[in-house]
C-alpha positions in Angstrom: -16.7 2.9 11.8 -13.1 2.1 10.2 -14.7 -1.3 8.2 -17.8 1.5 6.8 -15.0 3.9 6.1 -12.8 1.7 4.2 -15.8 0.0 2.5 -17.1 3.4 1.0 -13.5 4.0 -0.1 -13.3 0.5 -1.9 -17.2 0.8 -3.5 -15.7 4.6 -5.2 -13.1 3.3 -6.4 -15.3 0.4 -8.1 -17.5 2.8 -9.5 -15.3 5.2 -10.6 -12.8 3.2 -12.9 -15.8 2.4 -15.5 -17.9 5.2 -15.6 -15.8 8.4 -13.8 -12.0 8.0 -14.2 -9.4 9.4 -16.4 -6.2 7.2 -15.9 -6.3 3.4 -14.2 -3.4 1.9 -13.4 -1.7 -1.3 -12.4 1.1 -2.3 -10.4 2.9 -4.7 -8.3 6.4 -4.6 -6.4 7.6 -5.3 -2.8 6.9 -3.9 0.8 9.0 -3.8 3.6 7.5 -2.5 7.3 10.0 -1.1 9.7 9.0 -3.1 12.9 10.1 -5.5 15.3 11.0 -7.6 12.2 13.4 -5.1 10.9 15.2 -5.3 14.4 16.7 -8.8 13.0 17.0 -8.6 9.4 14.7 -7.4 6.1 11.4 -9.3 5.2 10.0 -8.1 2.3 6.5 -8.8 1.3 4.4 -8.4 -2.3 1.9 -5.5 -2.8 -0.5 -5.0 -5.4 -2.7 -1.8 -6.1 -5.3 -1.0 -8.8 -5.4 3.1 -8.7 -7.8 5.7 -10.7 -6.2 9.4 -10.6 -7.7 12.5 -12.3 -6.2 15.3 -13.9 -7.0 18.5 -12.1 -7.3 21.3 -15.4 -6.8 24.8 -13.5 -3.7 23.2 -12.0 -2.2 21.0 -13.9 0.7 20.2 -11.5 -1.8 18.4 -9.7 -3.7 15.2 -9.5 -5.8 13.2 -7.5 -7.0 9.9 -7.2 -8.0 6.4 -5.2 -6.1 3.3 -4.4 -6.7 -0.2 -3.7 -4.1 -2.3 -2.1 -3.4 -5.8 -1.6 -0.4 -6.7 0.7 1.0 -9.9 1.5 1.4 -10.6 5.5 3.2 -14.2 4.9 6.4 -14.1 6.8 8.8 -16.7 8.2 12.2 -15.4 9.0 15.7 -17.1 9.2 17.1 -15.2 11.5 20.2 -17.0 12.9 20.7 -16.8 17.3 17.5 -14.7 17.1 14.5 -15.4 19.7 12.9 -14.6 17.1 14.0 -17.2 14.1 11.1 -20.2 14.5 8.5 -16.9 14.3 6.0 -17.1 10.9 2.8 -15.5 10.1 0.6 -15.4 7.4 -2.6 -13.5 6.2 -3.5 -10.2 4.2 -3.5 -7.1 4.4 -6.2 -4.9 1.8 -6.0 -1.4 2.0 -7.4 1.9 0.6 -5.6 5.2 -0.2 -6.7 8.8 -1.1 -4.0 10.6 -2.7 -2.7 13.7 -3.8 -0.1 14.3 -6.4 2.4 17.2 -6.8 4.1 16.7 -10.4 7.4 19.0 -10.6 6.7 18.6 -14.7 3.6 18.4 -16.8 3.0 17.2 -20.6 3.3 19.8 -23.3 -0.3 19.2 -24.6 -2.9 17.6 -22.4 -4.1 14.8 -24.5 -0.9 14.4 -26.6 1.6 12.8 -24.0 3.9 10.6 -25.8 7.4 10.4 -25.0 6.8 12.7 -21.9 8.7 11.5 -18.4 6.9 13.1 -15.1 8.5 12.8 -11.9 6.3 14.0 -8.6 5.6 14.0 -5.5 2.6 12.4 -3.0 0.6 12.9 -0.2 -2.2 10.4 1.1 -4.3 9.3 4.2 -6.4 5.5 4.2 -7.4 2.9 6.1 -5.7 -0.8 6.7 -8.1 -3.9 7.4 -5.5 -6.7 8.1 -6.2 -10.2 9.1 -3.7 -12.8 9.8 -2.3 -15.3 12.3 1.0 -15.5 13.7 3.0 -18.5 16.0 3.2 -17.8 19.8 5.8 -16.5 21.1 4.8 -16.8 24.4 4.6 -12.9 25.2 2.4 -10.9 24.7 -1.6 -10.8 24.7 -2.7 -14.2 24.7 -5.7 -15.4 21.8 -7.7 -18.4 21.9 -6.1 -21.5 22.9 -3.4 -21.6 20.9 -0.2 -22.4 23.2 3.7 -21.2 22.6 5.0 -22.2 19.2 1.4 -22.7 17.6 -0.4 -20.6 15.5 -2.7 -18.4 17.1 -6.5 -17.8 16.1 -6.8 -15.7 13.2 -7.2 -11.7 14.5 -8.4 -9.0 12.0 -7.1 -5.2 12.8 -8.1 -1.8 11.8 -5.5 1.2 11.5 -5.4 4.5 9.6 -2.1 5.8 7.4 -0.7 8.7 6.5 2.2 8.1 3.5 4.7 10.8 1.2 6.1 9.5 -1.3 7.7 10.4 -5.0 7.0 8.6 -8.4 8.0 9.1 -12.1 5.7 8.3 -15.3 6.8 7.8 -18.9 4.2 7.7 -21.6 5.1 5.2 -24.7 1.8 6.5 -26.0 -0.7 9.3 -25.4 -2.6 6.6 -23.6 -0.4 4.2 -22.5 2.2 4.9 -19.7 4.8 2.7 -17.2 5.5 3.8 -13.6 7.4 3.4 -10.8 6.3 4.6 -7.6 7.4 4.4 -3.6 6.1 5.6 -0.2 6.1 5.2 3.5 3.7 5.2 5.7 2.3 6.0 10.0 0.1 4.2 10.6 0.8 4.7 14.9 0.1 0.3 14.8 2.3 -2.6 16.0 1.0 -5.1 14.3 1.0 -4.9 10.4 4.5 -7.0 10.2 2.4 -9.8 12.0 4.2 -9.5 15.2 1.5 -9.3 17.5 2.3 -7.9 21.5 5.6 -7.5 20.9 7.4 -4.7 22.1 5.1 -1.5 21.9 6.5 0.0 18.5 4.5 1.6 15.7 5.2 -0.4 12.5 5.9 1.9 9.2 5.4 0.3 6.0 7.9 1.2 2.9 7.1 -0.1 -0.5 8.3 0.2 -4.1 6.1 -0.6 -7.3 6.3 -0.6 -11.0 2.9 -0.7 -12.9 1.0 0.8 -15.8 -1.8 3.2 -16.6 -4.3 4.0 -19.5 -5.8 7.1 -20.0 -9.4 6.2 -21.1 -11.1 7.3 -23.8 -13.9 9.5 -21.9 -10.8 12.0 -20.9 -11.0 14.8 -23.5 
């Protein structure tokens, strides 16, 4: 059900940024999930994510729009006198993100937005479909053969989100804009910092991104 969910989210999207979408954007920064990981020290992570958002034009303050999301699961910590510091994992993490955004400001004209700075707030709710492999601790579940301090067999998992977060916009053109955005999320999962059966906390993803958008040309 999750895989058809997230696969109908991923397809709209696809479809949307050619033929349906007002502003695309780009951008790339750093993620850091709050997990057993966190316990020991700070392992941050890349994340990518390709967005289309629409203006909504009886309320201006508001926006919606669709994310895709590529995070890195590749960890291997040095964490010094830690049981955890010969742990490493490695795999991805794609996700997909409906959002809704509050802005506290809004362009004086619609389609003439140079020079304006936006700042706003965001709500959203997605899907996570994360595969990776991780070395054995020797606790938890056990998968496949794979014995204390090897990897285990790859494992793919399925979890749902809920992330706030803020964001500001400047437009150098009336097209062309640079952003910075960051969120946090529940996703009510252990596993998304590639610790797998460890302890029985919920891992909460925190990221930060800068990026760029382009209003297209079908926006009148």
């Amino acid at each position: 059900m999750k895989k058809n969910l997230l696969f109908s989210m991923v397809i709209f999207v696809i479809i949307s940024v050619p033929t349906a979408a007002q502003e695309i954007g780009l951008s790339s920064g750093a993620q850091l999930i709050r997990g057993e990981l966190t316990a020991y020290g700070n392992n941050f992570t890349s994340i990518t994510s390709l967005s289309a958002f629409w203006d909504i034009p009886k309320a201006r303050n508001f926006r919606y729009g669709a994310e895709l999301r590529y995070a890195s699961m590749n960890v291997s910590p040095e964490f010094e006198n830690s049981w955890l510091d010969t742990y490493e994992s490695r795999g991805s993490d794609f996700s997909a993100m409906l959002s809704m955004r509050y802005y506290f400001n809004t362009p004086k004209y619609t389609t003439k937005r140079a020079q304006s700075l936006l700042f706003w707030t965001h709500f959203g709710a997605g899907l996570h479909i994360a595969q990776f492999e991780s070395v054995n601790m020797g606790v938890g579940p056990k998968v496949g053969d794979a014995i204390q301090g090897d990897f285990n067999e790859s494992r793919t998992i399925h979890t749902g989100a809920l992330e706030v977060g803020f964001g500001a916009q400047y437009y150098i053109t009336d097209r062309w804009s640079m952003s910075f955005s960051s969120g946090g999320q529940f996703t009510g999962n252990d596993y998304l910092d590639g610790v797998a059966g460890i302890g029985n906390g919920k891992d909460f993803p925190f990221y930060m991104m800068l990026g760029g958008s382009y209003l297209l040309p079908n926006f009148k």
